[in-house]
C-alpha atoms as a printed R data frame, in Angstrom:
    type eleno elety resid chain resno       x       y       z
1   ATOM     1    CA   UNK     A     1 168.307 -48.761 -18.687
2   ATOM     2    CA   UNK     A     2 164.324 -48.467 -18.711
3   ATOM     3    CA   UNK     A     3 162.478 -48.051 -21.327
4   ATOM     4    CA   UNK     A     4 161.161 -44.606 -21.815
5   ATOM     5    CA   UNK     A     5 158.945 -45.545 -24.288
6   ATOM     6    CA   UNK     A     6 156.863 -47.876 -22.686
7   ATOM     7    CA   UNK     A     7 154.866 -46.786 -19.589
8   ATOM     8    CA   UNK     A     8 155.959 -49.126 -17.167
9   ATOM     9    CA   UNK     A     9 159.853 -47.730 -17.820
10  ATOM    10    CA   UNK     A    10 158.146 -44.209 -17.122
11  ATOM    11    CA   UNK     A    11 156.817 -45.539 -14.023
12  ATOM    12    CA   UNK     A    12 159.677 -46.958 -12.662
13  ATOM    13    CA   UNK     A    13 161.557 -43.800 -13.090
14  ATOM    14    CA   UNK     A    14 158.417 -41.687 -11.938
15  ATOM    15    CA   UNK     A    15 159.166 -43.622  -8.767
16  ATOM    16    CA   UNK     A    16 162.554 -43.145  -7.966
17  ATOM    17    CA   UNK     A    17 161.710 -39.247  -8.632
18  ATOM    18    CA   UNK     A    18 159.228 -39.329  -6.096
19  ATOM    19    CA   UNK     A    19 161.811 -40.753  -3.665
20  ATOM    20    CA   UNK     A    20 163.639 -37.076  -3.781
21  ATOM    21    CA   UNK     A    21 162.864 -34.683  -1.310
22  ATOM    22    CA   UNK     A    22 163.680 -31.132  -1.517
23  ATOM    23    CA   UNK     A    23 166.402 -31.694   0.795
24  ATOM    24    CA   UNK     A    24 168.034 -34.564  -0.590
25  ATOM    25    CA   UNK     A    25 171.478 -34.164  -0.899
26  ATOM    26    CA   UNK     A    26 174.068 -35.595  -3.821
27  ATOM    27    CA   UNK     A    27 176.944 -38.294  -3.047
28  ATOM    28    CA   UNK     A    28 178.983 -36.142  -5.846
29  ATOM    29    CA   UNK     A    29 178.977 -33.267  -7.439
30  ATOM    30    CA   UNK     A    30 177.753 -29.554  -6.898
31  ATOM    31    CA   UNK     A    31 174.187 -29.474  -8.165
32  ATOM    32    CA   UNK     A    32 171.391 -29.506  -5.613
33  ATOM    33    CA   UNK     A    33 168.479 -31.725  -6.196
34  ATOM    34    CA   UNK     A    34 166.345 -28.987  -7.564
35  ATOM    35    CA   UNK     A    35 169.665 -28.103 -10.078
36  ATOM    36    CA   UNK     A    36 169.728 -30.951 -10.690
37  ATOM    37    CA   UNK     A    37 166.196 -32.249 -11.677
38  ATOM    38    CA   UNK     A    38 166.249 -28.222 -13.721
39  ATOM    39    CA   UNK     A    39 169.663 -30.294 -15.688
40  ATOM    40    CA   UNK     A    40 167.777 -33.691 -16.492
41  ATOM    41    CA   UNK     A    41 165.055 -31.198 -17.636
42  ATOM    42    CA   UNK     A    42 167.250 -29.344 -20.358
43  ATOM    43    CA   UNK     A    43 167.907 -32.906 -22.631
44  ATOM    44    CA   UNK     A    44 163.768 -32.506 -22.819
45  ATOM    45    CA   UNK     A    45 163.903 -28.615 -23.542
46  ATOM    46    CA   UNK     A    46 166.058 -29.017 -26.665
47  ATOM    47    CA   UNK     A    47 164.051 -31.673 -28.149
48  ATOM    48    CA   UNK     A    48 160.500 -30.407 -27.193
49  ATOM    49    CA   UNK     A    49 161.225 -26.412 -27.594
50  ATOM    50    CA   UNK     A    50 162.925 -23.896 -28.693
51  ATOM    51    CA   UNK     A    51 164.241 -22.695 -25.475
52  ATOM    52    CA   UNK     A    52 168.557 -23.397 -26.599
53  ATOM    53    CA   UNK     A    53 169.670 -22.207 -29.958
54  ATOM    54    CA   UNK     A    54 170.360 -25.265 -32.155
55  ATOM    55    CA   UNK     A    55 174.305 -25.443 -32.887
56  ATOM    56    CA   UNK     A    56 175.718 -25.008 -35.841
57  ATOM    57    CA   UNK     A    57 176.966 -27.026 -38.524
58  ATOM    58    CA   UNK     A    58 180.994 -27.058 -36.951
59  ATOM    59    CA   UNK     A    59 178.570 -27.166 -33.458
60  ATOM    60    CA   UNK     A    60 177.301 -30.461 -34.431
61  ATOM    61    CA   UNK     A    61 180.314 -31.592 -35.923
62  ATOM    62    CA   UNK     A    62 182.503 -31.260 -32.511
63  ATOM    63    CA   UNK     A    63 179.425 -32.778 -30.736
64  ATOM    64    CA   UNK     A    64 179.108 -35.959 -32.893
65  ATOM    65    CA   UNK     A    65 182.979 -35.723 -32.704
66  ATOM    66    CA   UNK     A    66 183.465 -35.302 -29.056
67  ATOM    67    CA   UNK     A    67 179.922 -35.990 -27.346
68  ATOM    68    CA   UNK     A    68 177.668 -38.790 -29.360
69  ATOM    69    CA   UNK     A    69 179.474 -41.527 -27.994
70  ATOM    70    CA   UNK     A    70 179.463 -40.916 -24.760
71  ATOM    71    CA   UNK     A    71 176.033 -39.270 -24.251
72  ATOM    72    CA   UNK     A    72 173.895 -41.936 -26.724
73  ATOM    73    CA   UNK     A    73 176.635 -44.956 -26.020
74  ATOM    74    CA   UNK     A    74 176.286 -47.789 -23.014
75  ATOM    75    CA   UNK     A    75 179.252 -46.438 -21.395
76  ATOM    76    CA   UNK     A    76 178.148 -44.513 -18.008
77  ATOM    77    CA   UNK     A    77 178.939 -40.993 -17.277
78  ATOM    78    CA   UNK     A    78 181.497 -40.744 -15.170
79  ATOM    79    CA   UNK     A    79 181.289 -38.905 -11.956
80  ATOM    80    CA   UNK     A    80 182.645 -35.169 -12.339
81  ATOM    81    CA   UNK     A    81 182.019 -35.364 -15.827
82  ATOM    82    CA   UNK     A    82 182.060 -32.216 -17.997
83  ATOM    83    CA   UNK     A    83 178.560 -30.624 -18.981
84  ATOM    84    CA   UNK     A    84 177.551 -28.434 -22.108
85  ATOM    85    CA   UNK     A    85 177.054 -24.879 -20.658
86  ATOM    86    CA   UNK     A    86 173.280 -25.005 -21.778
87  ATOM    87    CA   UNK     A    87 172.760 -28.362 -18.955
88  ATOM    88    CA   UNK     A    88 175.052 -25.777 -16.788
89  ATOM    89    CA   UNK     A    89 172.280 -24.470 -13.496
90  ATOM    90    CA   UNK     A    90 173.377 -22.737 -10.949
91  ATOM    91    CA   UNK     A    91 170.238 -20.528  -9.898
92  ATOM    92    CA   UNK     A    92 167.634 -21.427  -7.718
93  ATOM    93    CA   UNK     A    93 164.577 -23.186  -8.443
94  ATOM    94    CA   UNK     A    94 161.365 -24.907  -7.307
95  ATOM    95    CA   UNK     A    95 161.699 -28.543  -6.820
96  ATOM    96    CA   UNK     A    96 157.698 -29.273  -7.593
97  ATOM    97    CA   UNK     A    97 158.345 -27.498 -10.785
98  ATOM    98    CA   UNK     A    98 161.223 -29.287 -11.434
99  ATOM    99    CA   UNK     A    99 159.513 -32.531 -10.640
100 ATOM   100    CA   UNK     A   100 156.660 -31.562 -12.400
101 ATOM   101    CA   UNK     A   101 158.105 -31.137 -15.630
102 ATOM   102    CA   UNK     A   102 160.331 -33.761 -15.380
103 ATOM   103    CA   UNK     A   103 157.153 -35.667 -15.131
104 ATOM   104    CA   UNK     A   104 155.905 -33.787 -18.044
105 ATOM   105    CA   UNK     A   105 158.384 -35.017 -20.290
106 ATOM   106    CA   UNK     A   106 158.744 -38.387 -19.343
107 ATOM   107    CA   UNK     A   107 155.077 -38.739 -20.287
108 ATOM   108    CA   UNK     A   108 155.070 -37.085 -23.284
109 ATOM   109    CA   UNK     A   109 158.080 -38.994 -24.728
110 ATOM   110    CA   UNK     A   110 156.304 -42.120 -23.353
111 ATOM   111    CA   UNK     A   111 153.148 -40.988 -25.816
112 ATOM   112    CA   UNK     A   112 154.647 -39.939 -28.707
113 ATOM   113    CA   UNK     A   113 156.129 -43.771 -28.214
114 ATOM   114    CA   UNK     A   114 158.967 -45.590 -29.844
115 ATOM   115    CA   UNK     A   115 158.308 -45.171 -33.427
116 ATOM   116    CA   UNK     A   116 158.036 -41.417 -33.299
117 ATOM   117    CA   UNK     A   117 162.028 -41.446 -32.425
118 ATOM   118    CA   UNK     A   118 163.167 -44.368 -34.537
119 ATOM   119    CA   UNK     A   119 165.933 -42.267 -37.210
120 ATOM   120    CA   UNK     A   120 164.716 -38.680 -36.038
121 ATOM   121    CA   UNK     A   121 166.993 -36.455 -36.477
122 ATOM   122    CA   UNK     A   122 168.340 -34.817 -33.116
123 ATOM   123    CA   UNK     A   123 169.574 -31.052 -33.160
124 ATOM   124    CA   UNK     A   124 173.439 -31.898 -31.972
125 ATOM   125    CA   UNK     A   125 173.815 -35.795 -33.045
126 ATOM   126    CA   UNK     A   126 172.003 -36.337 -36.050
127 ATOM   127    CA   UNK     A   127 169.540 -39.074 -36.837
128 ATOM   128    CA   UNK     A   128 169.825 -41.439 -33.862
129 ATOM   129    CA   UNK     A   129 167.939 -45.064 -33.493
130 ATOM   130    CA   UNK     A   130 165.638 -45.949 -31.234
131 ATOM   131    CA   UNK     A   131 168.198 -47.438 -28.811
132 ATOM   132    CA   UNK     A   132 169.838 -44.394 -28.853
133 ATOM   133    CA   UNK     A   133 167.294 -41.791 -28.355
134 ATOM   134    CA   UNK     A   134 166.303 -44.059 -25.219
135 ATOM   135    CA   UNK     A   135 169.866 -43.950 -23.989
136 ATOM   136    CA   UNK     A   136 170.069 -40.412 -24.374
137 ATOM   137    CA   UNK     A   137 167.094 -39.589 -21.784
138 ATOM   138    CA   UNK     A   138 167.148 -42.222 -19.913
139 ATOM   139    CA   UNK     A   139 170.765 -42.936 -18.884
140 ATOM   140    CA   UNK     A   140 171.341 -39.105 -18.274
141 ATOM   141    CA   UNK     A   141 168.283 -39.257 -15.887
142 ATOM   142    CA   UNK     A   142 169.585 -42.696 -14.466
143 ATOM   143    CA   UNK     A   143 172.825 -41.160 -13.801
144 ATOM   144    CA   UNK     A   144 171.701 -38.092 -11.663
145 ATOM   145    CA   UNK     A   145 168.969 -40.262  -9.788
146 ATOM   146    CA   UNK     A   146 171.923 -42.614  -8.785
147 ATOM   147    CA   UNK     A   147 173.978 -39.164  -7.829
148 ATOM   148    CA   UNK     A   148 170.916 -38.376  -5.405
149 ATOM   149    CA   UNK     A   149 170.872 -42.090  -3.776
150 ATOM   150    CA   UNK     A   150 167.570 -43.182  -5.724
């Protein structure tokens, strides 16, 4: 997994990004590649706004239960995998918005750097380490680039 915290793991994933195209199509799944990036966005939205209602407390309690292990864990996602309704897109958007933000993010989790994350507390899982707040973005992004051939 890269890095997300260092700039040269932001780069490398800034790269593969700019390999999509507006028409690139998935090897599974339904999203399109704008859906898609729009999906990788929401993990960003929920730590960097206010934009999804934060659960609660029997929320977070069936997430750690049910979720935290396989979202901040080394196992991959498995293709076809089931999605929170929030990550859920099915309108249209702009892919250079999409991309844009995504780039957004990726940045500013790269400058708030490692020791901003190390034991914060996350809205569904709790206080996570720093291995697992780097899991959480970037295997989630990892796994959709790889659905879109990148």
């Amino acid at each position: 997994m890269e890095d997300l915290f260092t700039q040269p793991g932001v780069d490398n994933m800034k790269a593969r990004i700019n390999k999509l195209t507006p028409d690139t199509t998935p090897q599974w799944g339904k999203m399109n590649v704008t859906q898609m990036l729009a999906h990788c966005n929401v993990a960003y939205e929920i730590e960097y706004t206010d934009k999804h209602p934060k659960p609660g407390a029997f929320g977070r309690f069936m997430i750690k239960v049910f979720a935290k292990s396989q979202v901040v864990g080394p196992k991959p996602y498995p293709r076809y995998g089931r999605t929170a309704p929030m990550f859920i897109i099915t309108d249209e958007r702009d892919f250079e918005v999409e991309k844009s933000r995504m780039f957004e993010h990726l940045d500013k989790t790269c400058a708030l750097g490692a020791a901003h994350y190390d034991g914060k507390e996350n809205q569904g899982f709790g206080k996570l380490s720093l291995q697992e707040w780097n899991t959480l973005f970037s295997k989630h992004l990892d796994h959709h680039l790889t659905q879109f051939g990148v």
